[in-house]
DSSP file (Angstrom, degrees, kcal/mol; ACC not computed):
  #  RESIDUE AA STRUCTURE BP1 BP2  ACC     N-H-->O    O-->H-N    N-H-->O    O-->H-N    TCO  KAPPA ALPHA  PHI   PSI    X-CA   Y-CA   Z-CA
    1    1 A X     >        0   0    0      0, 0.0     4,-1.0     0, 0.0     5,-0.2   0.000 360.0 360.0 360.0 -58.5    0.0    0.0    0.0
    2    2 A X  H  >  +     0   0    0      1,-0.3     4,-0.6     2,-0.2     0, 0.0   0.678 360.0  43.1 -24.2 -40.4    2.8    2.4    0.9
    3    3 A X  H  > S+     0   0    0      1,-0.2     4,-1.5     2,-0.2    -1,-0.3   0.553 110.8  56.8 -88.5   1.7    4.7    1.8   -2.5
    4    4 A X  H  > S+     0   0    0      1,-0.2     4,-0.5     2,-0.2    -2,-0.2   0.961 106.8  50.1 -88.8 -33.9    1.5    2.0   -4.1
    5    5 A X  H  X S+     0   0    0     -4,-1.0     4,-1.5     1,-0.2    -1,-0.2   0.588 111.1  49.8 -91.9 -36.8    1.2    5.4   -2.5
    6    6 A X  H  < S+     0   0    0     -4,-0.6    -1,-0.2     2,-0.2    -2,-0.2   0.522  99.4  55.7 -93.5 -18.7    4.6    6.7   -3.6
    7    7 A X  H  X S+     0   0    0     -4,-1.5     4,-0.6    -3,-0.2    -2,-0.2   0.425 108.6  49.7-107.1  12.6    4.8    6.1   -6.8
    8    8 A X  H  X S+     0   0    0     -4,-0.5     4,-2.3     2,-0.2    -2,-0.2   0.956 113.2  51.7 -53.2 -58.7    1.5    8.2   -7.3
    9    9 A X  H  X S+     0   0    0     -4,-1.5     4,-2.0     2,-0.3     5,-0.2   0.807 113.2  43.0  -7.6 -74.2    3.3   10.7   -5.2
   10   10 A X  H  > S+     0   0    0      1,-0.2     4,-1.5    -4,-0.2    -1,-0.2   0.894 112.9  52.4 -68.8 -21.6    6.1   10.4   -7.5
   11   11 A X  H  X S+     0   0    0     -4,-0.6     4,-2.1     2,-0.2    -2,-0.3   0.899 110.6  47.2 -87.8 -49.5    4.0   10.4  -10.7
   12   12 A X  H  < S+     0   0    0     -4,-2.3     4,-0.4     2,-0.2    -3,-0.2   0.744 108.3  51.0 -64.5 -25.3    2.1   13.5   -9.8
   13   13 A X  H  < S+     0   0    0     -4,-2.0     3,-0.4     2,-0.1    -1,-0.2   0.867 110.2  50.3 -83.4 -30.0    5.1   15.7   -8.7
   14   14 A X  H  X S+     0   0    0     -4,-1.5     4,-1.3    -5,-0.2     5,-0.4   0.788  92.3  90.3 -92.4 -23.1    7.0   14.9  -12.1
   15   15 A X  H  X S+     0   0    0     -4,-2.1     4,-1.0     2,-0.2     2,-0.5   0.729  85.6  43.7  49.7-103.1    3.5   15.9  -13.8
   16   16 A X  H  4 S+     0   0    0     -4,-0.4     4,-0.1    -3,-0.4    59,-0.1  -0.817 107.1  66.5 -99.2 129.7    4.3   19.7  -14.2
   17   17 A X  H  4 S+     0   0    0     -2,-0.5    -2,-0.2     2,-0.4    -1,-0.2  -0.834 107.3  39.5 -63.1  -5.3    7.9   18.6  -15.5
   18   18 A X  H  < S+     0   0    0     -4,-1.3    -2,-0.2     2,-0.1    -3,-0.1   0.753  93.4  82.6 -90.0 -32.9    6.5   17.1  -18.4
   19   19 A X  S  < S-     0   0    0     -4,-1.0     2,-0.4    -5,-0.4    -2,-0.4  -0.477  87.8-106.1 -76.3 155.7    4.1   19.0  -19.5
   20   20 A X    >>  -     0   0    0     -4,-0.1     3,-3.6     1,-0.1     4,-0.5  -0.811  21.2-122.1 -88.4 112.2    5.4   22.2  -21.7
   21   21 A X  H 3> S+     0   0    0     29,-1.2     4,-2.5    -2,-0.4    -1,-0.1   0.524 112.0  58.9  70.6 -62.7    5.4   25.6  -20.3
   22   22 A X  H 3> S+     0   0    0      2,-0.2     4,-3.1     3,-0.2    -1,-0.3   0.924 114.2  40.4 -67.6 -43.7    3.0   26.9  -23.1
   23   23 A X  H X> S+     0   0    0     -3,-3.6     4,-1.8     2,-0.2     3,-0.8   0.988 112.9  49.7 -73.5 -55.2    0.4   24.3  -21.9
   24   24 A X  H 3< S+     0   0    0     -4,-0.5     4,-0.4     1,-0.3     5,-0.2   0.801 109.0  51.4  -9.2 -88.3    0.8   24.5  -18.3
   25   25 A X  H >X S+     0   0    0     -4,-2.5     4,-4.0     2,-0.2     3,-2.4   0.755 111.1  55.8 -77.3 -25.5    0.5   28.4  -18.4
   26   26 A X  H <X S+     0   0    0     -4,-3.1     4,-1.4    -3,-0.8    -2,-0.2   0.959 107.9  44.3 -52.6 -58.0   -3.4   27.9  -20.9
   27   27 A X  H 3< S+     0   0    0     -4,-1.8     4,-0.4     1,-0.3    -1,-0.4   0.497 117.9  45.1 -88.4  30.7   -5.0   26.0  -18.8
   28   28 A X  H <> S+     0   0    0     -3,-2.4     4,-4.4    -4,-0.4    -1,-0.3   0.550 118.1  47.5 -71.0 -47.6   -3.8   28.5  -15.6
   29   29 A X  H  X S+     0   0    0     -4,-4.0     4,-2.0     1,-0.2    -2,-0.2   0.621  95.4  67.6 -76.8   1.0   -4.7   31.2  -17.6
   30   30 A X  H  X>S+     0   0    0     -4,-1.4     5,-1.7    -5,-0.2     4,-0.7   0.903 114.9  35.4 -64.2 -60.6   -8.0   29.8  -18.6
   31   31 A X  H >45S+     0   0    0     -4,-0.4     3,-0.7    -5,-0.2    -2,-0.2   0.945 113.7  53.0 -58.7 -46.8   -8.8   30.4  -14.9
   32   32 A X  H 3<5S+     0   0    0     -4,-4.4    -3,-0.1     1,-0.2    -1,-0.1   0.963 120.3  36.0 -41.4 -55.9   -7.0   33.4  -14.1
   33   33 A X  H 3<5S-     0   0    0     -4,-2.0    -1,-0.2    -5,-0.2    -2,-0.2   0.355 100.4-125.9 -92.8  20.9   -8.6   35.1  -17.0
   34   34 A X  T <<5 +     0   0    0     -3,-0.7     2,-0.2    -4,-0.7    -3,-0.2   0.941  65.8 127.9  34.6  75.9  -11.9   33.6  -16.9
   35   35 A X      < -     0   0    0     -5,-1.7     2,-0.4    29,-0.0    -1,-0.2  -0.896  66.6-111.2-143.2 158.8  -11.8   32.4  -20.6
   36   36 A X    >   -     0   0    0     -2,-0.2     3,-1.6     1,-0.1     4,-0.1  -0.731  39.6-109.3 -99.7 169.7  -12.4   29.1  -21.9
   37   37 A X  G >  S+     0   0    0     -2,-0.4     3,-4.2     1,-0.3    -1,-0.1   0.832 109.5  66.2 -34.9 -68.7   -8.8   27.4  -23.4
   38   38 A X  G 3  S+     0   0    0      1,-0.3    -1,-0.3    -3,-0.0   -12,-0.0   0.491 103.0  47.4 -46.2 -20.3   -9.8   27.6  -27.2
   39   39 A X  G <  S+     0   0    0     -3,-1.6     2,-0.5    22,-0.1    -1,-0.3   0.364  91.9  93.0-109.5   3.4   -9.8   31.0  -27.0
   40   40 A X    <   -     0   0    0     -3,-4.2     2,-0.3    -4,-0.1    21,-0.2  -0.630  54.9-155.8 -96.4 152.0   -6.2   31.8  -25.1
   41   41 A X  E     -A   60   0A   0     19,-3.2    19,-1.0    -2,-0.5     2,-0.3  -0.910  11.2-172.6-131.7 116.3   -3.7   32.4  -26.9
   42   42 A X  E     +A   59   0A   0     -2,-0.3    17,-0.2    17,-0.2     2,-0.2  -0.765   7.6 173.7 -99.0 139.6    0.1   31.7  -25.3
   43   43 A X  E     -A   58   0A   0     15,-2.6    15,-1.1    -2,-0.3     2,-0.3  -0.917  40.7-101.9-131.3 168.6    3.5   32.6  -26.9
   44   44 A X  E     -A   57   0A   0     -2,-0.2    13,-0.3    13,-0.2     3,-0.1  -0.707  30.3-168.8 -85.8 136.9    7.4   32.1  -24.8
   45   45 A X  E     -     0   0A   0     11,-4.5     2,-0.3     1,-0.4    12,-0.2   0.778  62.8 -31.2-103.3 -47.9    8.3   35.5  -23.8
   46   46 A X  E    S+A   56   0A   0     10,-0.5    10,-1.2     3,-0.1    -1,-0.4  -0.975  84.0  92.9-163.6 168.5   11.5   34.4  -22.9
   47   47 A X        -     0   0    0     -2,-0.3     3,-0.1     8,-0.2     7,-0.0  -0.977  69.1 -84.4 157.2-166.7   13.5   31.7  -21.7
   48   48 A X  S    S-     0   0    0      1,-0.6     2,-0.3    -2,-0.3    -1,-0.2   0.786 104.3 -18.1-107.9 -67.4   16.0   28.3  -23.4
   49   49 A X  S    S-     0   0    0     -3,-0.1    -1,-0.6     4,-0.1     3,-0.2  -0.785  70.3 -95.5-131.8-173.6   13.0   26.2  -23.6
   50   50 A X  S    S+     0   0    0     -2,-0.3   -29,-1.2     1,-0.2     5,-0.0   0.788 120.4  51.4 -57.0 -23.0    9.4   25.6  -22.5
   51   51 A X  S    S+     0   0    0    -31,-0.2    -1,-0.2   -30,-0.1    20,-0.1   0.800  86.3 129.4 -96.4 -15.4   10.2   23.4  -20.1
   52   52 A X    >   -     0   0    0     -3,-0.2     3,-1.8     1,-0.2    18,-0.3  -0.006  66.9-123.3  -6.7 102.3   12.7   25.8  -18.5
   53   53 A X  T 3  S+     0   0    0      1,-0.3    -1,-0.2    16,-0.1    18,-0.2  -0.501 104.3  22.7 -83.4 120.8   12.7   26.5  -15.1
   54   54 A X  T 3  S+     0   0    0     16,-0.9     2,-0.3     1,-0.4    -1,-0.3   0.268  82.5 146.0 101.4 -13.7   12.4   30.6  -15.5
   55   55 A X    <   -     0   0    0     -3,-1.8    15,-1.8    -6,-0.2    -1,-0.4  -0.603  44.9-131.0 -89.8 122.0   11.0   30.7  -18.8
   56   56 A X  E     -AB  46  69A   0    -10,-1.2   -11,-4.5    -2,-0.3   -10,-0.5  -0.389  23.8-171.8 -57.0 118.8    8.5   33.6  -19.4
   57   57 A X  E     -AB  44  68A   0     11,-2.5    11,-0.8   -13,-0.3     2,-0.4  -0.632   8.6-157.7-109.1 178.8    5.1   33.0  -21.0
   58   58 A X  E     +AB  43  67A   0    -15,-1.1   -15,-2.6     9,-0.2     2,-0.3  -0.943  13.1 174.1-162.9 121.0    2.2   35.4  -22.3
   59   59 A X  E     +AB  42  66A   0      7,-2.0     7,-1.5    -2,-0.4     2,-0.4  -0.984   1.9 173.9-140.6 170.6   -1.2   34.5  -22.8
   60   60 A X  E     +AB  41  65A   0    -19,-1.0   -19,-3.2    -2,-0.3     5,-0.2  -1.000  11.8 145.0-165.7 150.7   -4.3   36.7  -23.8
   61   61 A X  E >   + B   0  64A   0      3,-3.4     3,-0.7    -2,-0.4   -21,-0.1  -0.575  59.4  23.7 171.7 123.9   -7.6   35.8  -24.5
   62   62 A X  T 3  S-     0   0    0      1,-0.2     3,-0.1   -23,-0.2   -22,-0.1   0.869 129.9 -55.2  84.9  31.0  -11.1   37.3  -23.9
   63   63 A X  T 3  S+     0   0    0      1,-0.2    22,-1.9    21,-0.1     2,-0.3   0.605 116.9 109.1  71.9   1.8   -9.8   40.9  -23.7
   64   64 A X  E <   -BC  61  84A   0     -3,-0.7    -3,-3.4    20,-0.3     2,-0.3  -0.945  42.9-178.5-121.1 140.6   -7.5   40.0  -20.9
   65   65 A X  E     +BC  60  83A   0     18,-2.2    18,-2.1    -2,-0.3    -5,-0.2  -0.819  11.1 143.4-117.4 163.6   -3.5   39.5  -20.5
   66   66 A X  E     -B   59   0A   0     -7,-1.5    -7,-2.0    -2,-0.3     2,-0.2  -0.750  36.5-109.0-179.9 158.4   -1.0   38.7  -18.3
   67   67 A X  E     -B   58   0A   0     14,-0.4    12,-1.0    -2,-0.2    13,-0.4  -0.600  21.8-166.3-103.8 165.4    2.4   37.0  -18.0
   68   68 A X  E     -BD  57  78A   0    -11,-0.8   -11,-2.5    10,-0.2     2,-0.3  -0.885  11.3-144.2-148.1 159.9    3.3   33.5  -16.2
   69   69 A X  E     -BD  56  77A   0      8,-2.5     8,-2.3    -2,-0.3     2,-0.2  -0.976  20.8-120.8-130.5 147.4    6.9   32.2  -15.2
   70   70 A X  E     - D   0  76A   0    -15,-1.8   -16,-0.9    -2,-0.3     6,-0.2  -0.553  30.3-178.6 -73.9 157.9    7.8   28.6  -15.4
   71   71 A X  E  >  - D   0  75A   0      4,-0.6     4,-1.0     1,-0.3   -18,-0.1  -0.932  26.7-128.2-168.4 129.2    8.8   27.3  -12.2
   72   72 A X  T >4 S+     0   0    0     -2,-0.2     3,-1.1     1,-0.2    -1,-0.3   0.899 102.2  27.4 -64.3 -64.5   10.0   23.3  -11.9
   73   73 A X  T 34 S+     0   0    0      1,-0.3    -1,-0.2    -3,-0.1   -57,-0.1   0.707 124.8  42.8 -91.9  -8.0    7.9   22.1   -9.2
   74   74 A X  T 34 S-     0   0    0      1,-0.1     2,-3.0     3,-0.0    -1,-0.3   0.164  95.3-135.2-101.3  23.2    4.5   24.5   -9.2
   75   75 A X  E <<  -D   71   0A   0     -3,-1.1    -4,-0.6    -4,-1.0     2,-0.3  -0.250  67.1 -11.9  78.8 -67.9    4.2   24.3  -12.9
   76   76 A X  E     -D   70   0A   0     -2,-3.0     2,-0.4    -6,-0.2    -6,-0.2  -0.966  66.0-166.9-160.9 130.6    3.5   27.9  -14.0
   77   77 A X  E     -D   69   0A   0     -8,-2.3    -8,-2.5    -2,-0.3     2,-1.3  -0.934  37.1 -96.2-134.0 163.6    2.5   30.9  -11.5
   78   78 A X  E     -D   68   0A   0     -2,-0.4   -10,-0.2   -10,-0.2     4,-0.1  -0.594  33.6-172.9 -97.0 120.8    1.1   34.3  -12.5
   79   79 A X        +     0   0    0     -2,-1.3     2,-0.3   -12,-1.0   -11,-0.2   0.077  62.2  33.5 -80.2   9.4    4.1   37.1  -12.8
   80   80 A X  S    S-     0   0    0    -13,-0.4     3,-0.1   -14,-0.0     0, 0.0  -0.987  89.5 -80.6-176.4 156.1    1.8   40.3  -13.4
   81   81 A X        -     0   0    0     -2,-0.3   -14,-0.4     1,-0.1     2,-0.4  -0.173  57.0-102.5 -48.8 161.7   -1.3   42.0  -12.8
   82   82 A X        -     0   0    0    -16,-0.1     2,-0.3   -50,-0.1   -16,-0.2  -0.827  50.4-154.6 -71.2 133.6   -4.4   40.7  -15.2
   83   83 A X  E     -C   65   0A   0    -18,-2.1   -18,-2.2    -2,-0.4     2,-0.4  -0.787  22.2-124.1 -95.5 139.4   -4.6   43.3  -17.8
   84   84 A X  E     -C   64   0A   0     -2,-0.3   -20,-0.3   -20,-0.2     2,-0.1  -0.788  42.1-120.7 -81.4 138.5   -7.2   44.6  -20.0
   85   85 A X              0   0    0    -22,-1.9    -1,-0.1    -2,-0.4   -25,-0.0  -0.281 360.0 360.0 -65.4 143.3   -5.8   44.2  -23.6
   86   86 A X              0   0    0     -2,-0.1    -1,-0.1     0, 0.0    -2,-0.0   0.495 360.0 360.0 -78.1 360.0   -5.4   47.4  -25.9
């Protein structure tokens, strides 16, 4: 029961290291900006790759913006006010 328990454990913390930076920050930023997914739009703002621990994202969608930072073991967290787009 214990191992059974630990490699859930272990399967759920590596997670957010597989998944790519660009996905990770839609579906935050589906909640953040109260938009559904299909309608965010992400690009890498900066960084080496997606999966990058430090690499800057941008999403917008639904007349709202904001930026998100990769971060290895919380996935993606929100770097900036929500914005109304220009």
């Amino acid at each position: 029961m214990v191992r059974k328990l630990l490699v859930v454990v272990a399967a759920v913390s590596m997670s957010g290291c597989l998944a790519s930076g660009v996905q990770l920050t839609k579906d935050r930023a589906t909640f953040d900006l109260g938009c559904p997914k299909d309608q965010i739009d992400v690009v890498m703002l900066s960084g080496l790759t997606e999966r990058g621990t430090g690499s800057v994202f941008g999403a917008q969608g639904c007349g709202k913006k904001a930026t998100y930072v990769r971060h290895e073991a919380a996935g993606v967290t929100l770097n900036s006010p929500i914005q109304e787009k220009e």
